[in-house]
N, CA, C and O atoms as a printed pandas DataFrame, in Angstrom:
     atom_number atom_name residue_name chain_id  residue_number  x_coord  y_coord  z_coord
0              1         N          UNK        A               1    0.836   -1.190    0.000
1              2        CA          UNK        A               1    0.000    0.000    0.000
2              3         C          UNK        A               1    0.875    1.245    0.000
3              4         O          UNK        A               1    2.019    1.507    0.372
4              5         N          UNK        A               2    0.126    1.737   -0.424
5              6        CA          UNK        A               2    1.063    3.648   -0.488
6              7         C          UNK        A               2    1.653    4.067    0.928
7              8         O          UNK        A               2    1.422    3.373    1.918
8              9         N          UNK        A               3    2.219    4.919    0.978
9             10        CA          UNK        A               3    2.824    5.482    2.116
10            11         C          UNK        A               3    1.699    6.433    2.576
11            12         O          UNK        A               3    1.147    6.360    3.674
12            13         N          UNK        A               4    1.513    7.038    1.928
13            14        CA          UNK        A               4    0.505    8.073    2.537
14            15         C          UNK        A               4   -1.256    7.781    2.454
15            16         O          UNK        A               4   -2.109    8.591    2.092
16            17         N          UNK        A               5   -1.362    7.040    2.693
17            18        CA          UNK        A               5   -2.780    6.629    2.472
18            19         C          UNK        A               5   -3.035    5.790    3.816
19            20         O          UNK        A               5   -2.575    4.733    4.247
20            21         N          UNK        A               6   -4.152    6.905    4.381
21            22        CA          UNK        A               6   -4.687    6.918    6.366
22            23         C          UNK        A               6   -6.224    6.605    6.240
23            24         O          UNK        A               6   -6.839    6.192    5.257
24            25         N          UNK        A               7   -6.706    6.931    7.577
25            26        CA          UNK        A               7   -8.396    6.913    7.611
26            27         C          UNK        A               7   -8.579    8.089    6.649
27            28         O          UNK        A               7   -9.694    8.239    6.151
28            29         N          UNK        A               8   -7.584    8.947    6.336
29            30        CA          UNK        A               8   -8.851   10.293    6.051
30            31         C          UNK        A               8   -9.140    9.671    4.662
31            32         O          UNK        A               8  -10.317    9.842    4.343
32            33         N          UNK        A               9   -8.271    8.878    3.576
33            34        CA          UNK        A               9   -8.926    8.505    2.617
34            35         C          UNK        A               9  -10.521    7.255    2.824
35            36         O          UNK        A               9  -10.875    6.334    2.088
36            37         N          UNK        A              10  -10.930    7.603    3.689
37            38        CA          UNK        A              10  -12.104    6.419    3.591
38            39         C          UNK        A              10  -13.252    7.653    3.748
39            40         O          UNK        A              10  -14.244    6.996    4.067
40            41         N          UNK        A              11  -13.591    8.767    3.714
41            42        CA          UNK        A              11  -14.602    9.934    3.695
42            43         C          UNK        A              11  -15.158   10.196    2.377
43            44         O          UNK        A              11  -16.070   10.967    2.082
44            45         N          UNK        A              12  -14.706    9.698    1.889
45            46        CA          UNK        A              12  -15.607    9.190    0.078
46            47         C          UNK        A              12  -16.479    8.157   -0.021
47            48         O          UNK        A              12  -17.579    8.206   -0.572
48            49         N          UNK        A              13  -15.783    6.837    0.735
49            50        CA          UNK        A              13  -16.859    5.726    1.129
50            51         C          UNK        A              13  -17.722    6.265    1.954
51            52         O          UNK        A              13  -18.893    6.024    1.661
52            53         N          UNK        A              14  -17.480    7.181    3.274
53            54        CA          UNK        A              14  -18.811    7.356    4.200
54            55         C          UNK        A              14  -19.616    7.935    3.744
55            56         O          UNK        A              14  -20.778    7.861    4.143
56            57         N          UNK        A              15  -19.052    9.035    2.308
57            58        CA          UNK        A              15  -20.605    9.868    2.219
58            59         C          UNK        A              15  -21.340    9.167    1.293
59            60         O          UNK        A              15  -22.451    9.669    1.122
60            61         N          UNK        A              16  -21.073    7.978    0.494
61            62        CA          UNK        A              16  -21.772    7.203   -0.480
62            63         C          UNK        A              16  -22.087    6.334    0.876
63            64         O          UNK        A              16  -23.108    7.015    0.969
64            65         N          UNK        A              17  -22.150    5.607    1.826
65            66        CA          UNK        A              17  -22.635    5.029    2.924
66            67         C          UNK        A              17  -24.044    5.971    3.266
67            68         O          UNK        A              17  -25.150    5.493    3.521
68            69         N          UNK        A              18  -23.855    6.785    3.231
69            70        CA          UNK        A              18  -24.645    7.939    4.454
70            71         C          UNK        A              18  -25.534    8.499    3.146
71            72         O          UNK        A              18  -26.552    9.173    3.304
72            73         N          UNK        A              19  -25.082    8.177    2.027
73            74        CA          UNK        A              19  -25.913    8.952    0.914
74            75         C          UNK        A              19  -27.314    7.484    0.844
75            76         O          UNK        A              19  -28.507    7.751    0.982
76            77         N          UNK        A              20  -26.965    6.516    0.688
77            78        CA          UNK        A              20  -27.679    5.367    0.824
78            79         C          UNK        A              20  -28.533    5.130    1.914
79            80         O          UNK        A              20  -29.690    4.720    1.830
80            81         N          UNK        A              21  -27.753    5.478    3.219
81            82        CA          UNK        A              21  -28.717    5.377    4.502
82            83         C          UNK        A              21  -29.588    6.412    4.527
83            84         O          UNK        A              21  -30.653    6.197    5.106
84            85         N          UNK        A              22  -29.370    7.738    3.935
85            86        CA          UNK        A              22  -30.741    8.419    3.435
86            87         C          UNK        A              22  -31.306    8.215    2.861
87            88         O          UNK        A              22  -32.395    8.262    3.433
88            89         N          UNK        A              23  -31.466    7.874    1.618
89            90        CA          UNK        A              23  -32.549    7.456    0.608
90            91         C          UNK        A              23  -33.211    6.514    0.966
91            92         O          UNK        A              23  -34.374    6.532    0.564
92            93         N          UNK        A              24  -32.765    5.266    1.884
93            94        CA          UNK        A              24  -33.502    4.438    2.457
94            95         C          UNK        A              24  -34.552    4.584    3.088
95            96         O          UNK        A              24  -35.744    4.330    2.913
96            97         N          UNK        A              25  -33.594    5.278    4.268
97            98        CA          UNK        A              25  -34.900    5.728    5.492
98            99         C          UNK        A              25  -35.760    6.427    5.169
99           100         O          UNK        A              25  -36.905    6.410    5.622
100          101         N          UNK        A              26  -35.108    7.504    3.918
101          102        CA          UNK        A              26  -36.510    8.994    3.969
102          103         C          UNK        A              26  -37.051    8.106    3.071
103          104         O          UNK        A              26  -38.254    8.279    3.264
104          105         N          UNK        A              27  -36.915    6.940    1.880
105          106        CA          UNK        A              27  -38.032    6.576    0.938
106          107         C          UNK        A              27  -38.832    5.360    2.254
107          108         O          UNK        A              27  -39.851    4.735    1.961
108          109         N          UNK        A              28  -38.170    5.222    3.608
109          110        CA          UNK        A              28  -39.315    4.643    4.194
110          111         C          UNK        A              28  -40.304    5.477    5.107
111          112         O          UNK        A              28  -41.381    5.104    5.572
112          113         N          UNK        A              29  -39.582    6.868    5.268
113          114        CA          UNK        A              29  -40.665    7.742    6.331
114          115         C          UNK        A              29  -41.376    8.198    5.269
115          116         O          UNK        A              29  -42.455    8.658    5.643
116          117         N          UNK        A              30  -41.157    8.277    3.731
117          118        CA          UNK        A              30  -41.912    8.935    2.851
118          119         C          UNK        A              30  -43.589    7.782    2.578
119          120         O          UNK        A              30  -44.757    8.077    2.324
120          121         N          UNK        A              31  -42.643    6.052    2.868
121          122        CA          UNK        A              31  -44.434    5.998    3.042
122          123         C          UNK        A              31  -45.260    6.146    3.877
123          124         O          UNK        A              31  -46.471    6.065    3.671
124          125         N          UNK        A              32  -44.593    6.447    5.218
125          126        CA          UNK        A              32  -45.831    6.801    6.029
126          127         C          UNK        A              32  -46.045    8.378    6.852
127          128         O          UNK        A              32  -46.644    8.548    7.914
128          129         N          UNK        A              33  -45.359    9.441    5.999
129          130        CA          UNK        A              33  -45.708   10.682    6.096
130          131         C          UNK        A              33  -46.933   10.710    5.009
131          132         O          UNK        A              33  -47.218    9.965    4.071
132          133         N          UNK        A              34  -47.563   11.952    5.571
133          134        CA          UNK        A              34  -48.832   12.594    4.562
134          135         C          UNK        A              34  -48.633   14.308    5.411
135          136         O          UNK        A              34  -48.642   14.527    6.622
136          137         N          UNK        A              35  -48.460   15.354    4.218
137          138        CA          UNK        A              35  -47.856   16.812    3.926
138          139         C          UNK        A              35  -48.838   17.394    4.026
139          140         O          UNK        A              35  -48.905   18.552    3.614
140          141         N          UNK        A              36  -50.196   16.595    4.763
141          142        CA          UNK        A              36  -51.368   17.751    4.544
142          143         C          UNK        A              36  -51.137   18.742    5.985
143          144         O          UNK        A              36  -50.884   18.162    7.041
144          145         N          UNK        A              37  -51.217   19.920    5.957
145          146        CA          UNK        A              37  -51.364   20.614    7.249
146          147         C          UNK        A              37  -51.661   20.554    8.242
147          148         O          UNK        A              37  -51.190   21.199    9.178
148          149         N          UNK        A              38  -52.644   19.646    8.281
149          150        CA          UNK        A              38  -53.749   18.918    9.300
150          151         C          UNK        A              38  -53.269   17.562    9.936
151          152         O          UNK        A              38  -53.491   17.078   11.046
152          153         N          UNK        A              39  -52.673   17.194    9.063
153          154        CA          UNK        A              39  -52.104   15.915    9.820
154          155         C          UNK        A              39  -50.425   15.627    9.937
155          156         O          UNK        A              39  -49.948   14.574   10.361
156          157         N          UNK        A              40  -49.655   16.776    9.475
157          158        CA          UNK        A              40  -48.172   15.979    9.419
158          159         C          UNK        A              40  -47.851   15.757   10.704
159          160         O          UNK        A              40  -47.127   14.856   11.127
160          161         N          UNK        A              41  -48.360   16.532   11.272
161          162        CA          UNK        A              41  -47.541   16.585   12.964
162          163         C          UNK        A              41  -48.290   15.046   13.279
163          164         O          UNK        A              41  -47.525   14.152   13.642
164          165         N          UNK        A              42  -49.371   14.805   13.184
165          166        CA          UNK        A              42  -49.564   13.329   13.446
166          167         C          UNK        A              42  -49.505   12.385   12.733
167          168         O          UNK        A              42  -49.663   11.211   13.069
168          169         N          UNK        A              43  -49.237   12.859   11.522
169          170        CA          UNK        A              43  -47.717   11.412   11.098
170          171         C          UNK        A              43  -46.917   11.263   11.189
171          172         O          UNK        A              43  -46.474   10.288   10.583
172          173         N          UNK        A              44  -46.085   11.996   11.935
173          174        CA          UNK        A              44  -44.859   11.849   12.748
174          175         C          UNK        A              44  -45.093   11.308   13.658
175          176         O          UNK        A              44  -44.503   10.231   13.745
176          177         N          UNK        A              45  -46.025   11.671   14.828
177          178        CA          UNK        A              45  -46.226   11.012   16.153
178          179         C          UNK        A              45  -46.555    9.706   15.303
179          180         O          UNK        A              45  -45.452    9.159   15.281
180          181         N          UNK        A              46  -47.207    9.089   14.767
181          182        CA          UNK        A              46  -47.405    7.715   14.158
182          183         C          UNK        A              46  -46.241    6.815   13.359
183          184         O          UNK        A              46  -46.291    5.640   12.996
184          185         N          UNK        A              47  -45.263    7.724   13.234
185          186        CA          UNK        A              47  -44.152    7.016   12.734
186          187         C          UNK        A              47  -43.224    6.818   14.120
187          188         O          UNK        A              47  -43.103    5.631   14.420
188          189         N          UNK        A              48  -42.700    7.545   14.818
189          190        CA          UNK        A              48  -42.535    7.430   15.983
190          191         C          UNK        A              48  -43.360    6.624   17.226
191          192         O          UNK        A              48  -42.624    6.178   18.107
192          193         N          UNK        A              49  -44.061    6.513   17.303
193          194        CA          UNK        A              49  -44.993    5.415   18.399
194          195         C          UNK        A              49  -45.504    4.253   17.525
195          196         O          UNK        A              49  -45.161    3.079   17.668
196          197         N          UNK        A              50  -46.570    4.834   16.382
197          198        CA          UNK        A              50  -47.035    3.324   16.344
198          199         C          UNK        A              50  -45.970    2.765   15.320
199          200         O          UNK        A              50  -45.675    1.692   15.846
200          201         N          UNK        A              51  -45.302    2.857   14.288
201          202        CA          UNK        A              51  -44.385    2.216   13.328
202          203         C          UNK        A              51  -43.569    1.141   13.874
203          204         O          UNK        A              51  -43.165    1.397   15.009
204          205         N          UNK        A              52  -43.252    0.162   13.469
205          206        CA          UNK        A              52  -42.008   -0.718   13.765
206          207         C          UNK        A              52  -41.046    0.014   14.012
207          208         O          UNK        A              52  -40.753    0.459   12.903
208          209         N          UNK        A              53  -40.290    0.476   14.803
209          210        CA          UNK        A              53  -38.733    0.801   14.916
210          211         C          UNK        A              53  -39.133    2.159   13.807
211          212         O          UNK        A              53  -38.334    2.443   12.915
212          213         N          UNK        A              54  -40.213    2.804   13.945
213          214        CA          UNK        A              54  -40.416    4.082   13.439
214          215         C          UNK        A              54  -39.468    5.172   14.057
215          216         O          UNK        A              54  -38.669    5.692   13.278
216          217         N          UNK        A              55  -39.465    5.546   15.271
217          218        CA          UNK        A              55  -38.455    6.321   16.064
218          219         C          UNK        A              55  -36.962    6.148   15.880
219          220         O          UNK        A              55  -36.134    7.042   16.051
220          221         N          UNK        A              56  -36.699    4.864   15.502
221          222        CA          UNK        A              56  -34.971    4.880   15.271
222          223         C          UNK        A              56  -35.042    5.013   13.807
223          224         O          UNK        A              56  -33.916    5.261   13.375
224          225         N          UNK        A              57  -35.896    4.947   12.906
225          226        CA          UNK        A              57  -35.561    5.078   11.507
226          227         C          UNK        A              57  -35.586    6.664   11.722
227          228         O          UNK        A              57  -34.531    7.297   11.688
228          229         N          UNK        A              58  -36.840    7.300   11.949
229          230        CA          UNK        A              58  -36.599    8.819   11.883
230          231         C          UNK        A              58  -35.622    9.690   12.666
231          232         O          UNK        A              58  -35.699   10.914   12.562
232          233         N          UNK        A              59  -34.585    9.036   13.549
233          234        CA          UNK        A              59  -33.806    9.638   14.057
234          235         C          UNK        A              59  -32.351    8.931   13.305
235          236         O          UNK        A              59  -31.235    9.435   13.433
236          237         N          UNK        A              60  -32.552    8.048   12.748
237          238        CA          UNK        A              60  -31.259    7.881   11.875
238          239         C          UNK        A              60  -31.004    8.674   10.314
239          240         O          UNK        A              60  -30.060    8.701    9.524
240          241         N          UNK        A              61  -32.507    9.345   10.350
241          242        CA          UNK        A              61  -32.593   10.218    8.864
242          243         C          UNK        A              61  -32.168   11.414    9.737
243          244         O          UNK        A              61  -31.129   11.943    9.341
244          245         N          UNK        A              62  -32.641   11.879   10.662
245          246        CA          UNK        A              62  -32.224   13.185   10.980
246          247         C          UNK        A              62  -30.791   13.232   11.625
247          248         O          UNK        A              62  -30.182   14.260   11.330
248          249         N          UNK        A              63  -30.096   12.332   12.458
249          250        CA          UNK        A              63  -28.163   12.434   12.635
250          251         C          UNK        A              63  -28.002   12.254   11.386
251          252         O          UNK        A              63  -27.176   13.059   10.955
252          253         N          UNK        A              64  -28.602   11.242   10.220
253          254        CA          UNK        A              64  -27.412   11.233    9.309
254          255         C          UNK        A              64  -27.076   12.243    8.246
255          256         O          UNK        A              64  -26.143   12.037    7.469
256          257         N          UNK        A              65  -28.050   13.676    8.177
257          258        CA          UNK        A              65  -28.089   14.582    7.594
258          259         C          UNK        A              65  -27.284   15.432    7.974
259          260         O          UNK        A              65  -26.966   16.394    7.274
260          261         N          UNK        A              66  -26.751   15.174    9.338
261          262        CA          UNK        A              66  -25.860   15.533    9.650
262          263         C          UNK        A              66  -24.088   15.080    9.628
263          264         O          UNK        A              66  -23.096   15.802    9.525
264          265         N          UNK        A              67  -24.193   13.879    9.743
265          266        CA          UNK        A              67  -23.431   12.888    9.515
266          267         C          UNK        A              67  -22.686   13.387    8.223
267          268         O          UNK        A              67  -21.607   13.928    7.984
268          269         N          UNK        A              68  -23.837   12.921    7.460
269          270        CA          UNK        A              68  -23.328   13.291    5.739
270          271         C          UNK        A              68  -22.439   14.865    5.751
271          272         O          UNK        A              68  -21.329   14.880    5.218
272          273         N          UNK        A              69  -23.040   16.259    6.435
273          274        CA          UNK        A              69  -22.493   17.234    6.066
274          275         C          UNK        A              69  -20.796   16.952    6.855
275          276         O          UNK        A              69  -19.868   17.405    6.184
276          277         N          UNK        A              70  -20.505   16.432    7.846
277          278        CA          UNK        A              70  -19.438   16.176    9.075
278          279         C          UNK        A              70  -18.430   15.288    7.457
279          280         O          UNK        A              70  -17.452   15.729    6.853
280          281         N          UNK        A              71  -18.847   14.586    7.332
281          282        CA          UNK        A              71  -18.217   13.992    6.341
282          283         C          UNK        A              71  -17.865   14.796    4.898
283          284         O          UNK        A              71  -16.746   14.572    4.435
284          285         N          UNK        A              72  -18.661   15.627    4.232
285          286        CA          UNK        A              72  -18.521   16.410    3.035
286          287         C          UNK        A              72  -16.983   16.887    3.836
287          288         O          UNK        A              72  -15.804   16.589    3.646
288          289         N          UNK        A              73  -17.792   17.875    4.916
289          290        CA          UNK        A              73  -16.756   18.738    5.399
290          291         C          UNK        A              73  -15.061   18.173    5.175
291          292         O          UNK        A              73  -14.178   18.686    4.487
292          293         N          UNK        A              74  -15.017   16.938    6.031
293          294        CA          UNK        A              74  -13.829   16.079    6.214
294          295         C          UNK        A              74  -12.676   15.852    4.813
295          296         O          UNK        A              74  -11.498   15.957    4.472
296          297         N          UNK        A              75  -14.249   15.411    4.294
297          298        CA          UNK        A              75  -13.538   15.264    2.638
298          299         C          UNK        A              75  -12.843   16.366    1.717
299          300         O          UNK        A              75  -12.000   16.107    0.859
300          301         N          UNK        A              76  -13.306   17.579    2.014
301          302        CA          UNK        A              76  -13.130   18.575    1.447
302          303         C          UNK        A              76  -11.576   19.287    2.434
303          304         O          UNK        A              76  -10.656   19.948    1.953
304          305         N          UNK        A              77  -11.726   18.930    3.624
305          306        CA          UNK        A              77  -10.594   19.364    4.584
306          307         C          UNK        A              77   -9.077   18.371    4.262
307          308         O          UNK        A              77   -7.929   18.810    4.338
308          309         N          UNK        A              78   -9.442   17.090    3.932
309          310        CA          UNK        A              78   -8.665   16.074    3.258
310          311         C          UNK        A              78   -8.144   16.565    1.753
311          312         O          UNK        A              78   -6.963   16.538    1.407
312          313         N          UNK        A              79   -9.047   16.935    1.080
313          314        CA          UNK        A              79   -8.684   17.519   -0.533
314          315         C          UNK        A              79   -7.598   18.497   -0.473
315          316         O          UNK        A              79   -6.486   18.350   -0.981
316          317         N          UNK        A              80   -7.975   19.413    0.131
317          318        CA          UNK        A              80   -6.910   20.304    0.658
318          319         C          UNK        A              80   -5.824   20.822    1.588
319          320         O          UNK        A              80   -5.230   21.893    1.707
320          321         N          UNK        A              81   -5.794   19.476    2.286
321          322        CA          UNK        A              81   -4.533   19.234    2.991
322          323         C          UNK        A              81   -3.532   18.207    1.875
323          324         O          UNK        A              81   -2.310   18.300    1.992
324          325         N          UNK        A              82   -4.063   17.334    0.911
325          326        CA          UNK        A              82   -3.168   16.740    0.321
326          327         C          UNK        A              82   -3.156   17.320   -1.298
327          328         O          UNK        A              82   -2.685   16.679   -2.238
328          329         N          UNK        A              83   -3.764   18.640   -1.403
329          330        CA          UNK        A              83   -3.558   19.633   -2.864
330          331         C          UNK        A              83   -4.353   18.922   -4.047
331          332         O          UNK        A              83   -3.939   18.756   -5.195
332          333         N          UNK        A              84   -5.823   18.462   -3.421
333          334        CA          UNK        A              84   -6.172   17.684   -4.866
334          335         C          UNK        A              84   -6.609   18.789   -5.327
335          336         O          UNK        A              84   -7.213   18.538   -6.371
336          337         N          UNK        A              85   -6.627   20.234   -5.026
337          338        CA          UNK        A              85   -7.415   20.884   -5.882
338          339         C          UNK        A              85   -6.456   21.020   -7.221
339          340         O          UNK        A              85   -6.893   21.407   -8.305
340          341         N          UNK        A              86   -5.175   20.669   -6.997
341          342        CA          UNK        A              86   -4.816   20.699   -8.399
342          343         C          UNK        A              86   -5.011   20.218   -9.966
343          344         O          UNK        A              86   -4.645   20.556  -11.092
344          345         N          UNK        A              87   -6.008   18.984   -9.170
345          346        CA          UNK        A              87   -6.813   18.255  -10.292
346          347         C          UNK        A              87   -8.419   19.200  -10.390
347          348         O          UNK        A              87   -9.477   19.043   -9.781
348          349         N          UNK        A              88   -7.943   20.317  -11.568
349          350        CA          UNK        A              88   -9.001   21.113  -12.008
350          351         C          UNK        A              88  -10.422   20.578  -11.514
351          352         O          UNK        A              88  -11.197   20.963  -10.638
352          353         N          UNK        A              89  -10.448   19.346  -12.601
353          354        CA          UNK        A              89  -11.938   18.573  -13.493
354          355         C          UNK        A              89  -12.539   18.073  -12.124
355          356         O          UNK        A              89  -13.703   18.328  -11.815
356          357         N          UNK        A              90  -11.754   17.408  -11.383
357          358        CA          UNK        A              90  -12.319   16.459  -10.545
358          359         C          UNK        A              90  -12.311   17.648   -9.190
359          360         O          UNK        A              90  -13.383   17.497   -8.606
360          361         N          UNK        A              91  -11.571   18.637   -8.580
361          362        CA          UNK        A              91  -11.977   19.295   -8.001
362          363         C          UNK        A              91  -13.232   20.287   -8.491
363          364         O          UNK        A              91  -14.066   20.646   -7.660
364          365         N          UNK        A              92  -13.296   20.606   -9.549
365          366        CA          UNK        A              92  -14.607   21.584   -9.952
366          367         C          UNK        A              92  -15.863   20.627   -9.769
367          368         O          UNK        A              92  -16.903   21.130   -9.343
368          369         N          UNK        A              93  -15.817   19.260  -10.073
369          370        CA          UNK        A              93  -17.094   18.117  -10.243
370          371         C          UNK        A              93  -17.495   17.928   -8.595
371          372         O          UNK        A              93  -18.522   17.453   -8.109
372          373         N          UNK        A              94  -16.315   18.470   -7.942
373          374        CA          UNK        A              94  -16.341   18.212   -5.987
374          375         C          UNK        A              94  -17.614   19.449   -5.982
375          376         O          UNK        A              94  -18.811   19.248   -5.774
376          377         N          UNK        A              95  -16.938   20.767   -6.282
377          378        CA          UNK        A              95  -17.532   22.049   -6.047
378          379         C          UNK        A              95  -18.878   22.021   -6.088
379          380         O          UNK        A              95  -19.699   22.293   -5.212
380          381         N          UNK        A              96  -19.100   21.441   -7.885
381          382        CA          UNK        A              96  -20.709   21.740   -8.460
382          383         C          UNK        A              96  -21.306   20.392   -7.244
383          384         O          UNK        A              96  -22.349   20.622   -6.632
384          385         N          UNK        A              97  -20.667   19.249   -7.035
385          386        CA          UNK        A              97  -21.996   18.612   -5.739
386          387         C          UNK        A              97  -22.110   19.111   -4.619
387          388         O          UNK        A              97  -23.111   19.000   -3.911
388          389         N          UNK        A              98  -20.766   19.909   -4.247
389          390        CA          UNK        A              98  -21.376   20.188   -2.670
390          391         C          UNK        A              98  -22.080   21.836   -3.312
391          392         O          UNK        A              98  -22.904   22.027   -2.417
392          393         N          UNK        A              99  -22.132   22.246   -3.633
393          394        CA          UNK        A              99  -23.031   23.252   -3.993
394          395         C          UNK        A              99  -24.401   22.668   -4.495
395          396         O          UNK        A              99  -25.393   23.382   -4.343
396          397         N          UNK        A             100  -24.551   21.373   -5.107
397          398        CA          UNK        A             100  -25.633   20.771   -5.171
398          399         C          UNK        A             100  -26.403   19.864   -3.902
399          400         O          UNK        A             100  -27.538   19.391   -3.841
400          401         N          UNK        A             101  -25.594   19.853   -3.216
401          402        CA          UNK        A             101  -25.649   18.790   -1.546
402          403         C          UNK        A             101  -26.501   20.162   -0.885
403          404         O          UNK        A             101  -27.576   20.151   -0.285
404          405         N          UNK        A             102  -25.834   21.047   -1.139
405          406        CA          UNK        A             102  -26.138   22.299    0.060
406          407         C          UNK        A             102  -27.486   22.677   -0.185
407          408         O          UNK        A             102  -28.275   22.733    0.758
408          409         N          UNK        A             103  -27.848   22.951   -1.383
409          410        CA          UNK        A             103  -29.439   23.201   -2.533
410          411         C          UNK        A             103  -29.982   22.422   -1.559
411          412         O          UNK        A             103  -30.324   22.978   -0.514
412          413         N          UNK        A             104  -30.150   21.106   -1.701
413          414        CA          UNK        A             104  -30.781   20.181   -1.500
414          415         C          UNK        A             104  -30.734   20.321   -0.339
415          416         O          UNK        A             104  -31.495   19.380   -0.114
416          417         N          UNK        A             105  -30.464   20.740    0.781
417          418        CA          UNK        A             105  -30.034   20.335    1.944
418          419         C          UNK        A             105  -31.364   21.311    2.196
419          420         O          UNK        A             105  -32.432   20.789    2.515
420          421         N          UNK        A             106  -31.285   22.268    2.091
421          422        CA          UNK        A             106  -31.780   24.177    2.319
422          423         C          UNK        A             106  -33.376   23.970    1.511
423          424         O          UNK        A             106  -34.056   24.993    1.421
424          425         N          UNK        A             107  -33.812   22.984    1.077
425          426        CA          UNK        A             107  -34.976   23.256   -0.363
426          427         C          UNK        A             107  -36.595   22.584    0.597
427          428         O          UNK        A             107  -37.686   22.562    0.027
């Protein structure tokens, strides 16, 4: 193995980890939320009490939204402690997702 290659290179695997453990959970709180005004607040309490393991799914969507940003961060603190911004293409393709991560994050 390389000489210089530590944990910080594994923060590419966590955010494709953490990108997956979202889509999971929110496409499972997405089937049992309903966005009407009248009832979201009590489809939450219903995903939380009555759901199977409703409460740990909706609290593993909400740390890992966080998770995920702790990790962007890392990755991006890693890029530029070892000068990948010198790779134009692949640092600009970094830029346009976390500027697309952040959209999404805020929407």
């Amino acid at each position: 193995t390389p000489s210089n290659i530590s944990a910080l290179w594994n923060f590419g695997s966590l955010l494709g980890l953490c990108l997956i453990t979202q889509i999971l959970t929110g496409l499972f709180l997405a089937m049992h939320y309903t966005s009407d005004i009248s009832t979201a607040f009590s489809s939450v309490t219903h995903i939380c009490r009555d759901v199977n393991y409703g409460w740990l799914i909706r609290n593993m969507h909400a740390n890992g939204a966080s998770f995920f940003f702790i990790c962007i961060y890392m990755h991006i603190a890693r890029g530029l402690y070892y000068g990948s911004y010198l790779y134009k293409e692949t640092w600009n393709i970094g830029v346009v997702l976390l500027l697309l991560v952040m959209m999404t994050a805020f929407v």
